[in-house]
N, C-alpha and C positions, 0 to 999 in steps of 0.2 A: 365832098368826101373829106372826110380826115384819117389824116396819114399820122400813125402810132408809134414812134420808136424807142423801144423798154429796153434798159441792159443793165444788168444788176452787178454786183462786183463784190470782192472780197479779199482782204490781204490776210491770207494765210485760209486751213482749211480745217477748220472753220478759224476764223476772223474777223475781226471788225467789218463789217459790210455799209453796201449803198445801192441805194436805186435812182437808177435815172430816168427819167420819160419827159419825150418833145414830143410835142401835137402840133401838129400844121396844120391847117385847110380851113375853108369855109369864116377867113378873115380872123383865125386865131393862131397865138401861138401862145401854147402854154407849156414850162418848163418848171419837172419838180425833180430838188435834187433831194434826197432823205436821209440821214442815215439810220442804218439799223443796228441791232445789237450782234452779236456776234455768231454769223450766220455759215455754211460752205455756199461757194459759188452756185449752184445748182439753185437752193433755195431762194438767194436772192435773186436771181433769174425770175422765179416764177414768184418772186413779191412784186416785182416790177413790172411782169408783165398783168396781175391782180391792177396795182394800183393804176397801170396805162387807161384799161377797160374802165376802171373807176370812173376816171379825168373823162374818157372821151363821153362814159354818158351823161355826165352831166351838160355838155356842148351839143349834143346832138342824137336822135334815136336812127338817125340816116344811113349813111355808109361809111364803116367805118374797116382801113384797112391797115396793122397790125405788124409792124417789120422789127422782127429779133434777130441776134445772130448765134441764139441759144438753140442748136438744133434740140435741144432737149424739150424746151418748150413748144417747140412749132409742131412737132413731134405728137409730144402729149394734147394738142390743143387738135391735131389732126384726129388723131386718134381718140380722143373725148377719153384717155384713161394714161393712169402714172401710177407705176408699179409703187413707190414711197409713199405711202399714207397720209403725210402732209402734204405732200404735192397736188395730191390726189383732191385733199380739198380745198387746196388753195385751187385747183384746175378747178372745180365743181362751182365755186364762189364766181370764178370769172364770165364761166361759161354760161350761167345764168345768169349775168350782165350781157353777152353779149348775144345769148339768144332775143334779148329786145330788142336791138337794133337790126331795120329794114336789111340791110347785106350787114358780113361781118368776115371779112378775109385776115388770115396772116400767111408771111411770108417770110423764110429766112431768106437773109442778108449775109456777105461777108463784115469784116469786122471793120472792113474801112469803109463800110456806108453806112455804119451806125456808129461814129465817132463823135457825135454830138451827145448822145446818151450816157456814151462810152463816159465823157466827160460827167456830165454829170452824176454817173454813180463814183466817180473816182473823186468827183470834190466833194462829196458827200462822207467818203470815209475820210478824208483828212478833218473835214471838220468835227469829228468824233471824238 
């Protein structure tokens, strides 16, 4: 199983932005910090949680289980629908990445078990 953890970030609203995502599992760890252009929080959330889904299939079409602490995302990813039209098909983009892999769970988190992430969308906008 690989364990997904996405958390996007943003200094101001909208703001310089950053995505972060760590993959554990199945003898990998992979860690992308990105920044982006200047996004509101929400957005980068669901780039992050896009680009997590990206990462994990390229590792594996198995079980892949998905920890944000964006209820916004977990939310919309429960619900297969995002009232924002960009969300909407940033949701749609992911979702049919992750309808190919065998199981495909998320799960929110509080913000202090996704402090890894956390990290890396915040060193992502410093280096902006």
């Amino acid at each position: 199983m690989l364990e997904v953890y996405v958390d996007g970030a943003a200094a101001g609203n909208p703001g310089p932005a950053g995505i972060g995502v760590l993959i554990r599992g199945e003898g990998h760890e992979v860690r992308v910090s990105e920044p982006l252009e200047d996004l509101d929080n929400h957005t980068a959330e669901f780039r992050a949680f896009v680009r997590g889904v990206e990462e994990a299939a390229k590792l594996t079409s198995g079980l892949v289980s998905v920890r944000s602490d964006s209820k916004a995302v977990v939310s919309a990813v429960e619900k297969r629908y995002a009232k924002n039209p960009v969300h909407m098909d940033m949701l749609e983009r992911a979702l049919r990445i992750a309808d190919g892999f065998d199981f495909f769970f998320i799960k929110w988190i509080p913000d202090s078990q996704n402090r890894a992430a956390d990290a890396l969308a915040r060193a992502a906008i410093r280096r902006k």
